[in-house]
ZASE-39168 format. One record per atom (N, C-alpha, C, O): residue number from 1; residue in one letter; atom name; z, x, y. Coordinates in Angstrom, 3 decimals, decimal comma, padded with zeros to 6 digits. Atoms other than C-alpha are relative to their C-alpha. Layout:
N
{nunu NUM; A; CA; {Z; X; Y}}
...
This chain:
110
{nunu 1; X; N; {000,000; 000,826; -001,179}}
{nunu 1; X; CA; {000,000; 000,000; 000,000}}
{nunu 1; X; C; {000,000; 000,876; 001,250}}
{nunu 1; X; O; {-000,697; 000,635; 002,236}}
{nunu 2; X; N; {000,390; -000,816; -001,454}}
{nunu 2; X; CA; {000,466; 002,754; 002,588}}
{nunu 2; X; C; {-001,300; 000,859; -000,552}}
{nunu 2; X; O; {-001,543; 001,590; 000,409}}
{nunu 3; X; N; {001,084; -000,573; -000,075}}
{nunu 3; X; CA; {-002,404; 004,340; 001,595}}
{nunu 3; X; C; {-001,515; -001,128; 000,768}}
{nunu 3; X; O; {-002,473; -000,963; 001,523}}
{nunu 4; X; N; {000,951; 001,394; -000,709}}
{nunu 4; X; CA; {-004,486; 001,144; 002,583}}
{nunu 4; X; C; {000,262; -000,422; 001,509}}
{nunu 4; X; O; {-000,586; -001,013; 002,176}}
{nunu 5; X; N; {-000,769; 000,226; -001,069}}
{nunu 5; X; CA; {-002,161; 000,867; 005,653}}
{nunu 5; X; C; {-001,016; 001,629; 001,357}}
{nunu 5; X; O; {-001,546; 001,865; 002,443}}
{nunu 6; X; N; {000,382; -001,635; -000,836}}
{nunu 6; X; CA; {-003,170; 004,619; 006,638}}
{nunu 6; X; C; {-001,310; -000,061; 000,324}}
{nunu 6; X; O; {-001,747; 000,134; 001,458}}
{nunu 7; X; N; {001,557; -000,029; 000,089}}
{nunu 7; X; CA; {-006,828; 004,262; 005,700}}
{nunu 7; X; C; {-000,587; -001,130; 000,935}}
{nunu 7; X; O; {-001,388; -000,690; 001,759}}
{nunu 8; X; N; {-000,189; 001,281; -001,011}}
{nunu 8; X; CA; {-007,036; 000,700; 007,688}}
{nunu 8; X; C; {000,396; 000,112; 001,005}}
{nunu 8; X; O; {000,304; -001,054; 001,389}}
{nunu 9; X; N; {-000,351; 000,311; -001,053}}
{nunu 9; X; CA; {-005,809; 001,134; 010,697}}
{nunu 9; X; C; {-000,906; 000,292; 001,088}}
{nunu 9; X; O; {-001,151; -000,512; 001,988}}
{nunu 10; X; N; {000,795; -000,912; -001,165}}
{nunu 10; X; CA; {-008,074; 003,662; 012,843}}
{nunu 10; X; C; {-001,482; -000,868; -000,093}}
{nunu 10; X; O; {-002,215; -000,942; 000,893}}
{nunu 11; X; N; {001,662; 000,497; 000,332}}
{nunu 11; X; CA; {-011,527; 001,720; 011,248}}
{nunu 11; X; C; {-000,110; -001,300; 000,673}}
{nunu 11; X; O; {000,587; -002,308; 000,558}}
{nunu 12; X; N; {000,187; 001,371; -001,057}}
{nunu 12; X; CA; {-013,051; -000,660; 013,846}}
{nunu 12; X; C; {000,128; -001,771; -001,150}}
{nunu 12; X; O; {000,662; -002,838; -000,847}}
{nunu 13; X; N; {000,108; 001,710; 000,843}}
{nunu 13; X; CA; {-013,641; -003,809; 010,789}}
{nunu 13; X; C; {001,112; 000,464; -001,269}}
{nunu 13; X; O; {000,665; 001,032; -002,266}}
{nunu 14; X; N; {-001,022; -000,551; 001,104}}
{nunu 14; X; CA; {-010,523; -002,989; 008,506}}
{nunu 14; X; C; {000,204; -001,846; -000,726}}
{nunu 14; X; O; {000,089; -003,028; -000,403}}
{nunu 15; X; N; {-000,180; 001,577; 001,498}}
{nunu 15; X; CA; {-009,847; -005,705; 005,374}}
{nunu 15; X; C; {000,757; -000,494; 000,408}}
{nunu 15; X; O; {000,903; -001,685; 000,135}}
{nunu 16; X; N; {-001,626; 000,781; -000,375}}
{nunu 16; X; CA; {-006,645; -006,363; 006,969}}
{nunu 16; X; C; {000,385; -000,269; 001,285}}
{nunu 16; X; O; {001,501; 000,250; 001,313}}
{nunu 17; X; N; {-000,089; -000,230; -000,654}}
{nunu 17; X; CA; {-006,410; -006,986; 010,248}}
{nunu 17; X; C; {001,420; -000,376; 000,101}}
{nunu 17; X; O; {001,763; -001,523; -000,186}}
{nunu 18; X; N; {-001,692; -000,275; 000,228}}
{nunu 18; X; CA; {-002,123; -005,862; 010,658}}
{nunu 18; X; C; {000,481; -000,398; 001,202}}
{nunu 18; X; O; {001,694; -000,245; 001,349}}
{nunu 19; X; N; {-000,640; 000,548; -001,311}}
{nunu 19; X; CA; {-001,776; -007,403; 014,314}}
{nunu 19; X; C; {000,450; -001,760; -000,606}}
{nunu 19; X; O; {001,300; -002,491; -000,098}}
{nunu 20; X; N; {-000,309; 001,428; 000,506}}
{nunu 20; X; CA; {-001,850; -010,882; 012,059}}
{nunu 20; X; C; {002,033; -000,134; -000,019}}
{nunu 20; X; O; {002,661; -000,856; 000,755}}
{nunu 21; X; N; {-000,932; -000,728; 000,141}}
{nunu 21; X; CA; {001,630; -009,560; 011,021}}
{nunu 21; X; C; {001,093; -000,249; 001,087}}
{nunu 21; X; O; {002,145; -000,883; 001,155}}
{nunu 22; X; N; {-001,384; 000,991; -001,386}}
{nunu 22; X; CA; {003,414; -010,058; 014,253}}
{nunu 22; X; C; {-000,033; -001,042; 000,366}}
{nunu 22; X; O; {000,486; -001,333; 001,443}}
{nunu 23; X; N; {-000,252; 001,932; -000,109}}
{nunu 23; X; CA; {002,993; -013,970; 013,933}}
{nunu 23; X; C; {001,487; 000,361; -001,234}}
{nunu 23; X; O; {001,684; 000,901; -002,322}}
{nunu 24; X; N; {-000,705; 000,536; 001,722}}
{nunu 24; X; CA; {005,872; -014,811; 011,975}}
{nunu 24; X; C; {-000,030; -000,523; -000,733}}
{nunu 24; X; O; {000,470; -000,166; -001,799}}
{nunu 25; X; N; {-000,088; 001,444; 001,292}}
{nunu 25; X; CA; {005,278; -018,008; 010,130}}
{nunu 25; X; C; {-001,243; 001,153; -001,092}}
{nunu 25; X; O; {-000,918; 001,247; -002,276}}
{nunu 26; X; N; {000,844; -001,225; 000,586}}
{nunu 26; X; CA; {002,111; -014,984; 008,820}}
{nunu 26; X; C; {000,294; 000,512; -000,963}}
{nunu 26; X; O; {-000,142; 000,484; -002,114}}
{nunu 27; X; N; {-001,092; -000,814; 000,764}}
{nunu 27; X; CA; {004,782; -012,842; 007,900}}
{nunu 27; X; C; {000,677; -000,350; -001,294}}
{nunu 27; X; O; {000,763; 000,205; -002,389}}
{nunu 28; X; N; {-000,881; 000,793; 001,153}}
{nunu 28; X; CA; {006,785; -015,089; 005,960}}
{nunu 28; X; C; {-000,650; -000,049; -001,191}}
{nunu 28; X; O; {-000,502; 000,531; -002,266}}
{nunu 29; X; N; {000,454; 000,377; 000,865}}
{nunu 29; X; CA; {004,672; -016,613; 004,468}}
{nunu 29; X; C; {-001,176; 000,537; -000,693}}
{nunu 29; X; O; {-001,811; -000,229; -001,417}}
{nunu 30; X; N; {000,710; -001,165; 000,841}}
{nunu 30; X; CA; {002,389; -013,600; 003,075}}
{nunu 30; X; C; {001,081; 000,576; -000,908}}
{nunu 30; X; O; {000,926; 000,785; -002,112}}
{nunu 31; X; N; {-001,277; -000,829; 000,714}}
{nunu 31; X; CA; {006,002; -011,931; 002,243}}
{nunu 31; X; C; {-000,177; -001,216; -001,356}}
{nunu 31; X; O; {-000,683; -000,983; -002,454}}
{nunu 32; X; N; {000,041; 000,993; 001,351}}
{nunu 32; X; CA; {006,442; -015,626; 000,075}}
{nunu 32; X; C; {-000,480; 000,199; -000,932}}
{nunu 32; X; O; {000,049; 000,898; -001,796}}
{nunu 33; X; N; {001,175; -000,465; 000,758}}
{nunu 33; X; CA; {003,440; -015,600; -001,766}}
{nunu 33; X; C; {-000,316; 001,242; -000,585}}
{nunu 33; X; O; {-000,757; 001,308; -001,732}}
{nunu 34; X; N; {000,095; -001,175; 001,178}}
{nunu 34; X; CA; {003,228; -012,174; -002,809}}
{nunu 34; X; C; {001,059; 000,465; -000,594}}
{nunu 34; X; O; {001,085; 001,373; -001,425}}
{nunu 35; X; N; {-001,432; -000,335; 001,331}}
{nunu 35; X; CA; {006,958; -012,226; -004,156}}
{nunu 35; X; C; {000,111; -001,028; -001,040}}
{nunu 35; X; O; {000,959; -000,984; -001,931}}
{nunu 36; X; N; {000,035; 000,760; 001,114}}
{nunu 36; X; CA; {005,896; -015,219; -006,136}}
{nunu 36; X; C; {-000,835; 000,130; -000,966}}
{nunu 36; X; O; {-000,589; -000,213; -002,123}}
{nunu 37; X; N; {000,954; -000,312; 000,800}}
{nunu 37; X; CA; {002,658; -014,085; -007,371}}
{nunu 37; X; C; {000,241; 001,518; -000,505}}
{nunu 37; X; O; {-000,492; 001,868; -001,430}}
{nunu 38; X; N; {-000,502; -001,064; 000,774}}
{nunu 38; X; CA; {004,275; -010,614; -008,193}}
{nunu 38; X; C; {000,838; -000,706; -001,182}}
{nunu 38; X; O; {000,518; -000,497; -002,352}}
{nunu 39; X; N; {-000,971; 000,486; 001,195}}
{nunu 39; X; CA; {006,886; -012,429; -010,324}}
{nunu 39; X; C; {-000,901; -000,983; -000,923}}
{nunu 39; X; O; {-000,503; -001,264; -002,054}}
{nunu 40; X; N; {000,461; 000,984; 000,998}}
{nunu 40; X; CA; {004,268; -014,928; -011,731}}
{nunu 40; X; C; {-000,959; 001,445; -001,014}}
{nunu 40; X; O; {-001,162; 001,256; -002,214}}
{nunu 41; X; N; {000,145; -001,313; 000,522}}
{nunu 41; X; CA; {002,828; -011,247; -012,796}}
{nunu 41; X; C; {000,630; 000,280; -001,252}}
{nunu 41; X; O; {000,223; 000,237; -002,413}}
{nunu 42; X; N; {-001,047; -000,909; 000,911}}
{nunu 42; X; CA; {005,363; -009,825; -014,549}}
{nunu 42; X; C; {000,429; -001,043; -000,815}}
{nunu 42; X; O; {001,119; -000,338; -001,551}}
{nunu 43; X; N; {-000,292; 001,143; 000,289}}
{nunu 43; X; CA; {006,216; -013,077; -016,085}}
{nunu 43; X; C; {-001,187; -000,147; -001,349}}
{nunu 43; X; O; {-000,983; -000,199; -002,561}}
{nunu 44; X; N; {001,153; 000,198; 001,346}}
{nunu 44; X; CA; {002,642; -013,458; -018,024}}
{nunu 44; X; C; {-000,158; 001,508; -000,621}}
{nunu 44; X; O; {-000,644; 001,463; -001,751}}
{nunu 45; X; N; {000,386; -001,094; 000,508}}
{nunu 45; X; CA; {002,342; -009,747; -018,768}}
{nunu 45; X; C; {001,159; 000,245; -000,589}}
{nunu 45; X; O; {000,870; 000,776; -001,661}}
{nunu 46; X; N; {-001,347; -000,325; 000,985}}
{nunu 46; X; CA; {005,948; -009,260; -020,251}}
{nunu 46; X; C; {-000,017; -001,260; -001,026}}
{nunu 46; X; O; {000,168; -001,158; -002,239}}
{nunu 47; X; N; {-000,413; 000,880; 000,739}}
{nunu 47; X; CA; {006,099; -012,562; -021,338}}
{nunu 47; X; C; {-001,045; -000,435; -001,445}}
{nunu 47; X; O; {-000,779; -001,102; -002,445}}
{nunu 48; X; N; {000,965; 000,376; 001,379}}
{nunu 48; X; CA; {002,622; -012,549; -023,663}}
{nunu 48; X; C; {000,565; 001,508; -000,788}}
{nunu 48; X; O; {000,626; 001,409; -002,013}}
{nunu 49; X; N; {-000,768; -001,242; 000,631}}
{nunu 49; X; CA; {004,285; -008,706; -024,612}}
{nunu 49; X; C; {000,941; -000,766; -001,076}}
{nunu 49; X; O; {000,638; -000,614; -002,259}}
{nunu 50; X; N; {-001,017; 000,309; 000,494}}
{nunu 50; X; CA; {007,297; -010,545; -025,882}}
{nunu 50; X; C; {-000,246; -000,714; -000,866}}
{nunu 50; X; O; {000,134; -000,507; -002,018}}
{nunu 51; X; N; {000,485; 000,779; 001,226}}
{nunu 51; X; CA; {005,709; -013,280; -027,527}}
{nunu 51; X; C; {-000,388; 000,815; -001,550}}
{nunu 51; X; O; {000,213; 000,594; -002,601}}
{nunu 52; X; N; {000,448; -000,666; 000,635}}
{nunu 52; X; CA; {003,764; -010,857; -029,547}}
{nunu 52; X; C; {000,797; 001,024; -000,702}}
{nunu 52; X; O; {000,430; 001,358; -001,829}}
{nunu 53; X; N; {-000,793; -001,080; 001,025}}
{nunu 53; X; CA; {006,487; -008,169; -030,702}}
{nunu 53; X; C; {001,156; -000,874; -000,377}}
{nunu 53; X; O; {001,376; -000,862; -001,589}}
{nunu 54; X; N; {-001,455; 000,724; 000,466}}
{nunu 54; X; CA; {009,961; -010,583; -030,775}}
{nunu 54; X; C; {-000,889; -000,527; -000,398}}
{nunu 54; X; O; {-001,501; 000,156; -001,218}}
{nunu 55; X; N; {000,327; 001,495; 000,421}}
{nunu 55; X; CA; {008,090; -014,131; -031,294}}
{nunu 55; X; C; {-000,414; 000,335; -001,351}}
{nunu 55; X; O; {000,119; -000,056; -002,389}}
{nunu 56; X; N; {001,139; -000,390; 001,054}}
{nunu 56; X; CA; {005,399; -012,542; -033,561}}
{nunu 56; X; C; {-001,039; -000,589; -000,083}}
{nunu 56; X; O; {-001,708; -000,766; -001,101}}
{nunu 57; X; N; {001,464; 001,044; 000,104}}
{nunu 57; X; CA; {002,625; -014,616; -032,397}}
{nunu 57; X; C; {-000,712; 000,681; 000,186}}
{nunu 57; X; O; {-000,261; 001,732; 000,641}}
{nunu 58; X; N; {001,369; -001,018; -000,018}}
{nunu 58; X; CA; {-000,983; -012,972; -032,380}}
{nunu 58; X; C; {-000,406; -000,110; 001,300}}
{nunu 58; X; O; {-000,363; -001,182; 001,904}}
{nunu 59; X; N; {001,054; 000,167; -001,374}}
{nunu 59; X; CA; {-002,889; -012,088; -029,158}}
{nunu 59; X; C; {-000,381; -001,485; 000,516}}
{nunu 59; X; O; {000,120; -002,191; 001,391}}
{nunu 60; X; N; {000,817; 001,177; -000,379}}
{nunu 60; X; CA; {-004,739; -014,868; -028,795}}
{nunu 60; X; C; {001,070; -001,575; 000,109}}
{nunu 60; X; O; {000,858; -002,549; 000,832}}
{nunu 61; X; N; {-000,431; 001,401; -000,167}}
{nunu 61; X; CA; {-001,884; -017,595; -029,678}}
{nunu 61; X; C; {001,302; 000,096; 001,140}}
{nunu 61; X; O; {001,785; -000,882; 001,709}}
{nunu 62; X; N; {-000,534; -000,333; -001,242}}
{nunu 62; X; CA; {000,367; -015,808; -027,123}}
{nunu 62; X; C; {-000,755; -000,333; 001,309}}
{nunu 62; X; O; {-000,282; -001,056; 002,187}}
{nunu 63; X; N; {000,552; 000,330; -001,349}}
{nunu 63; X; CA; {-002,302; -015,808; -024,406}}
{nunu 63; X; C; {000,124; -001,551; -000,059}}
{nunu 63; X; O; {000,612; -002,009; 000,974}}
{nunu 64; X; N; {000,363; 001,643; -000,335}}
{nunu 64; X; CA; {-002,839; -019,868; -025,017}}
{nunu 64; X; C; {001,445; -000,359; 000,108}}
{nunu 64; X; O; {001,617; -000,987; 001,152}}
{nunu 65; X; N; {-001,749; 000,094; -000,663}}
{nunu 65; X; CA; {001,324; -020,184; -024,839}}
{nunu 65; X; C; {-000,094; 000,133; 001,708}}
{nunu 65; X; O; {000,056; -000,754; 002,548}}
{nunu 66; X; N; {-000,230; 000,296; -001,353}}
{nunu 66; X; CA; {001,120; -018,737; -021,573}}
{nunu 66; X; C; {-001,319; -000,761; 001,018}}
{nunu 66; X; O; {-001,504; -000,454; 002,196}}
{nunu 67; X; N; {001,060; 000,454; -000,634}}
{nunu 67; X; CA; {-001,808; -020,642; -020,434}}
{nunu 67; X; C; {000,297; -001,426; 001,137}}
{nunu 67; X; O; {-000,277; -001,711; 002,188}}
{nunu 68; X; N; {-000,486; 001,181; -000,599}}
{nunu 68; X; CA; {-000,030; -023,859; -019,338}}
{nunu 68; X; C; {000,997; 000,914; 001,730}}
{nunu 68; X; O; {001,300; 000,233; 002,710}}
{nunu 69; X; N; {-000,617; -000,733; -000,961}}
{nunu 69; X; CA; {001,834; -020,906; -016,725}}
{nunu 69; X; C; {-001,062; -000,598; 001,072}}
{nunu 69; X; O; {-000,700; -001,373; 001,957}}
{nunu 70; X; N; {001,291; -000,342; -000,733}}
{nunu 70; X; CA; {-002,119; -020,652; -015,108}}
{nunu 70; X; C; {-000,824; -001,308; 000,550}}
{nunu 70; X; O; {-001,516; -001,428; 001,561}}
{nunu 71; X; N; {000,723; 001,424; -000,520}}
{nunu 71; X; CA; {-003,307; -024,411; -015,172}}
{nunu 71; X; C; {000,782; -000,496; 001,868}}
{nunu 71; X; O; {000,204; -000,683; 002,938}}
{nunu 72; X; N; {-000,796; 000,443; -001,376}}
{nunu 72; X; CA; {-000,794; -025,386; -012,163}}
{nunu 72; X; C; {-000,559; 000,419; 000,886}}
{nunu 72; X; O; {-000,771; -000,417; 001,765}}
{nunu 73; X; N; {000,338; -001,402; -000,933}}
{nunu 73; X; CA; {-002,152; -022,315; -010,109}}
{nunu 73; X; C; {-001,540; -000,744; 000,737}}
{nunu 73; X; O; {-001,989; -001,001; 001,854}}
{nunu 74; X; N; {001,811; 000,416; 000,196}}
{nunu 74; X; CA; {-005,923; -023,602; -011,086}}
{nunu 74; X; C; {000,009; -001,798; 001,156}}
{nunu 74; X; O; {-000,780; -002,168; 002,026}}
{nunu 75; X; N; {000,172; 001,244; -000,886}}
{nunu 75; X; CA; {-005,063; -027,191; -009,508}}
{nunu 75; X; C; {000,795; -000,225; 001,505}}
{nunu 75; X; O; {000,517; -001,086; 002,340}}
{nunu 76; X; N; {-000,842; 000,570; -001,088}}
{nunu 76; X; CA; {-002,520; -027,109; -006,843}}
{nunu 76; X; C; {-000,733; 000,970; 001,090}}
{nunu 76; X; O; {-001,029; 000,502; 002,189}}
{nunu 77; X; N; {000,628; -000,776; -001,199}}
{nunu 77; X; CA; {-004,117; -024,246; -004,821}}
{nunu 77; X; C; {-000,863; -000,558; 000,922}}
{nunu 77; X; O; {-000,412; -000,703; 002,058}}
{nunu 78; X; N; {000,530; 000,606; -000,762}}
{nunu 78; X; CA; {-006,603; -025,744; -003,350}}
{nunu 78; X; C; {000,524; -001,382; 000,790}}
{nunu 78; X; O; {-000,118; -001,705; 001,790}}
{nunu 79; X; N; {-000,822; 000,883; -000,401}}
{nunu 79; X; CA; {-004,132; -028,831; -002,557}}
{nunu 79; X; C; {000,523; 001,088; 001,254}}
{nunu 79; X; O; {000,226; 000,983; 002,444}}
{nunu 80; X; N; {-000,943; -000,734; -000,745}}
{nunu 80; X; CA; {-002,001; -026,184; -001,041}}
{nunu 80; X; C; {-000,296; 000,792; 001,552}}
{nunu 80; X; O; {000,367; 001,029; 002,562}}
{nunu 81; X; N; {001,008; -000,666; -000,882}}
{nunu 81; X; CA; {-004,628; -024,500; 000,945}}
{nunu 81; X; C; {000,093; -001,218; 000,707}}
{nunu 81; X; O; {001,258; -001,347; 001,086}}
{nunu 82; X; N; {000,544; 001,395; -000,536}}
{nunu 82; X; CA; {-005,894; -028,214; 002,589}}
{nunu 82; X; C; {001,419; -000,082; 000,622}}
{nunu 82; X; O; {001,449; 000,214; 001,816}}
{nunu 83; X; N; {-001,432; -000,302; -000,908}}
{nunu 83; X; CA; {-001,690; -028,387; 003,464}}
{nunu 83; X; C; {000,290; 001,156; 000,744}}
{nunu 83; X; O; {000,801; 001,208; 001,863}}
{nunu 84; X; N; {-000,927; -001,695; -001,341}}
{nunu 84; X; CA; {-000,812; -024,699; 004,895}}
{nunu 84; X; C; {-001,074; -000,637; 001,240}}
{nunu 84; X; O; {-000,613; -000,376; 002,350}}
{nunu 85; X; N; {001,358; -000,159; -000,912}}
{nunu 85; X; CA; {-004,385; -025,844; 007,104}}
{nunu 85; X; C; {000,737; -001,119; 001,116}}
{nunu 85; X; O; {000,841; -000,847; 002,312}}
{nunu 86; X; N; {-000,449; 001,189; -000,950}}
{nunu 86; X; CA; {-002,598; -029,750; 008,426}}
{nunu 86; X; C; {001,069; 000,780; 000,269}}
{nunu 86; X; O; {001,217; 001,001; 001,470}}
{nunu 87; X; N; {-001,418; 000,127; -000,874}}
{nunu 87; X; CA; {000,978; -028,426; 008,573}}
{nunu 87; X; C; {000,323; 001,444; -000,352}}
{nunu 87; X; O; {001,160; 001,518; -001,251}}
{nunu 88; X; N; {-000,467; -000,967; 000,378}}
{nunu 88; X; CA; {001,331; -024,849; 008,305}}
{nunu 88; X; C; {000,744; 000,002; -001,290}}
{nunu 88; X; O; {000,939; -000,822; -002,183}}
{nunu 89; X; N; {000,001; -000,728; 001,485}}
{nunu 89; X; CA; {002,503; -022,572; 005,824}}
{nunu 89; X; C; {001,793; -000,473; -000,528}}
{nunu 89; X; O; {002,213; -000,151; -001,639}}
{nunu 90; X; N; {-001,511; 000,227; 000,554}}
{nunu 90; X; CA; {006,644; -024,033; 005,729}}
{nunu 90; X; C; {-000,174; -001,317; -001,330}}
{nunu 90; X; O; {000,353; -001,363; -002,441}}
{nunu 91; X; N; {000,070; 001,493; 001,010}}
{nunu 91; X; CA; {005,748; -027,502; 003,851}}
{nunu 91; X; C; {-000,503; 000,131; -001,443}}
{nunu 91; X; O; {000,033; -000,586; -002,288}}
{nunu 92; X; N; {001,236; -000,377; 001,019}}
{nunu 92; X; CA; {003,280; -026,363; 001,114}}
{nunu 92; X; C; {001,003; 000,897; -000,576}}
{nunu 92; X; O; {000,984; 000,918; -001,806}}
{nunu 93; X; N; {-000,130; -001,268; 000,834}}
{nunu 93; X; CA; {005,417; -023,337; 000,357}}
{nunu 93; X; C; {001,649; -000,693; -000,260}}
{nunu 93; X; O; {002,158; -000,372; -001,334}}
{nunu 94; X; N; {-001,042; 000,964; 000,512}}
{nunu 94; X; CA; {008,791; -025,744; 000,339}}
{nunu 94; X; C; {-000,148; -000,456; -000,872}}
{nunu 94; X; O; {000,457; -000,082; -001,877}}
{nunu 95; X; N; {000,503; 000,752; 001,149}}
{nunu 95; X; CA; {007,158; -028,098; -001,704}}
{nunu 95; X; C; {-000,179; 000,507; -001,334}}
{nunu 95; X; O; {000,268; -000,134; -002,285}}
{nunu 96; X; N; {-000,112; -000,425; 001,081}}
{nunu 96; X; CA; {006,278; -025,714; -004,339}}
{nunu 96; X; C; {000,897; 001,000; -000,529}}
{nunu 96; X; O; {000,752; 001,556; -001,618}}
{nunu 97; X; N; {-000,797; -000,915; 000,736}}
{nunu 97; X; CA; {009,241; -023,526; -004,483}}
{nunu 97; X; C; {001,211; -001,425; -000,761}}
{nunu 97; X; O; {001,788; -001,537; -001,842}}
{nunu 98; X; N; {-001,432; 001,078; 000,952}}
{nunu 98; X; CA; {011,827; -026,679; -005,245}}
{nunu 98; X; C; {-000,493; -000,087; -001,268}}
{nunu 98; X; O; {000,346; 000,250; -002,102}}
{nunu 99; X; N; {000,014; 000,093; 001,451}}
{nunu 99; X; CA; {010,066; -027,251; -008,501}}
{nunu 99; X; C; {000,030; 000,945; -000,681}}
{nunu 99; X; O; {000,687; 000,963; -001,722}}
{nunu 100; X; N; {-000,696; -001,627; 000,711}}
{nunu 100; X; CA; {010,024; -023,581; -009,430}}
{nunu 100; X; C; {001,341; 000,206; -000,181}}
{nunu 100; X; O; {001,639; 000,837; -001,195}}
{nunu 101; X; N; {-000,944; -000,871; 000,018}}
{nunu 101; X; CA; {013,440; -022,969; -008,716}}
{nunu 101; X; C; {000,714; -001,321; -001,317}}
{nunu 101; X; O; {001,542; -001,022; -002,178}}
{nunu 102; X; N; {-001,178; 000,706; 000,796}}
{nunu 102; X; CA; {014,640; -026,612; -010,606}}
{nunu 102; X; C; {-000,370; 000,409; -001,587}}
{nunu 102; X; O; {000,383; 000,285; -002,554}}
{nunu 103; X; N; {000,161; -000,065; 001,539}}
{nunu 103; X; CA; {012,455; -025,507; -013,727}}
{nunu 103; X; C; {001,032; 001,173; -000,029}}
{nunu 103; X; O; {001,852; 001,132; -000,946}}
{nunu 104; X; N; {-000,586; -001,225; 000,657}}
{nunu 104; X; CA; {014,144; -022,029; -013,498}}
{nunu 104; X; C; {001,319; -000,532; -000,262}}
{nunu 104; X; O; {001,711; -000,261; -001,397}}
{nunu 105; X; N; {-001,022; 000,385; 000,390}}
{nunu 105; X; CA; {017,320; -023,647; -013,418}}
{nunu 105; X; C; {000,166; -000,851; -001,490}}
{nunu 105; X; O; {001,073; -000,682; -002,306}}
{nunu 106; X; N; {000,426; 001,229; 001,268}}
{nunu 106; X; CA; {016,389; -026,289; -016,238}}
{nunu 106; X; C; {000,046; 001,614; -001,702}}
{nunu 106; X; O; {000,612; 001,778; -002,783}}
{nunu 107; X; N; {000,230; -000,627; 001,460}}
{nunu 107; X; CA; {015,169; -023,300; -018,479}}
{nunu 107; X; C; {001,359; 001,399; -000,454}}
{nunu 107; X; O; {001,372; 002,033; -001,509}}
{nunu 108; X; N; {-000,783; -000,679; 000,414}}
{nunu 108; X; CA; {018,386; -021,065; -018,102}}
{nunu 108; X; C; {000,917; -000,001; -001,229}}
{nunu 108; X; O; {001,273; -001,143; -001,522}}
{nunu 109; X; N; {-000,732; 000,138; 000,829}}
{nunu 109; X; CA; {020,381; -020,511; -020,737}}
{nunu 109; X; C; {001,617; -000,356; 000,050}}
{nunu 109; X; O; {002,412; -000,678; -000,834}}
{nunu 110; X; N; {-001,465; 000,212; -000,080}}
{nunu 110; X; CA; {023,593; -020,882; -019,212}}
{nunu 110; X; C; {000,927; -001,194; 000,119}}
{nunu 110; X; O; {002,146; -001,027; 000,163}}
């Protein structure tokens, strides 16, 4: 990331333009999103790992386990997009963390 930061900055059409950045609602809600889509990360890549050495399910019936993770992603985005656009980025990104956090609660063990 600082290498993209370093390389980006001085070049007149850079991928990123980093003045976005000092908006806050921007901020936030880039920070949001890429600490959810890091964790939805690590989540399918450990979690088809795990299937496969604890569970003992094969490649293929691991990937279709976590597949129901990827459908949600596939339909609500574009919902989500069409909302951050009417009401900014607080409503859309409310909306879909309460059901994340009640499944995580739902699926704890404790």
């Amino acid at each position: 990331m600082t290498l993209l930061v370093v390389r980006e900055r001085p070049i007149a059409h850079p991928l990123i333009h980093f003045e976005l950045f000092a908006h806050k609602e921007f901020a936030v809600g880039a920070a949001v999103i890429s600490t959810v889509r890091f964790a939805f990360v690590g989540c399918a890549v450990f979690g088809v790992i795990w299937l496969q050495d604890v569970v003992g399910m094969s490649p293929f019936e691991a990937g279709v386990a976590v597949l129901p993770l990827t459908l949600p992603t596939v339909v609500f985005a574009p919902l989500g997009g069409r909302l951050c656009d009417r009401l900014g980025p607080r409503v859309p990104l409310g909306i879909g963390m309460g059901p994340r956090r009640g499944l995580r609660t739902e699926a704890s063990p404790t």
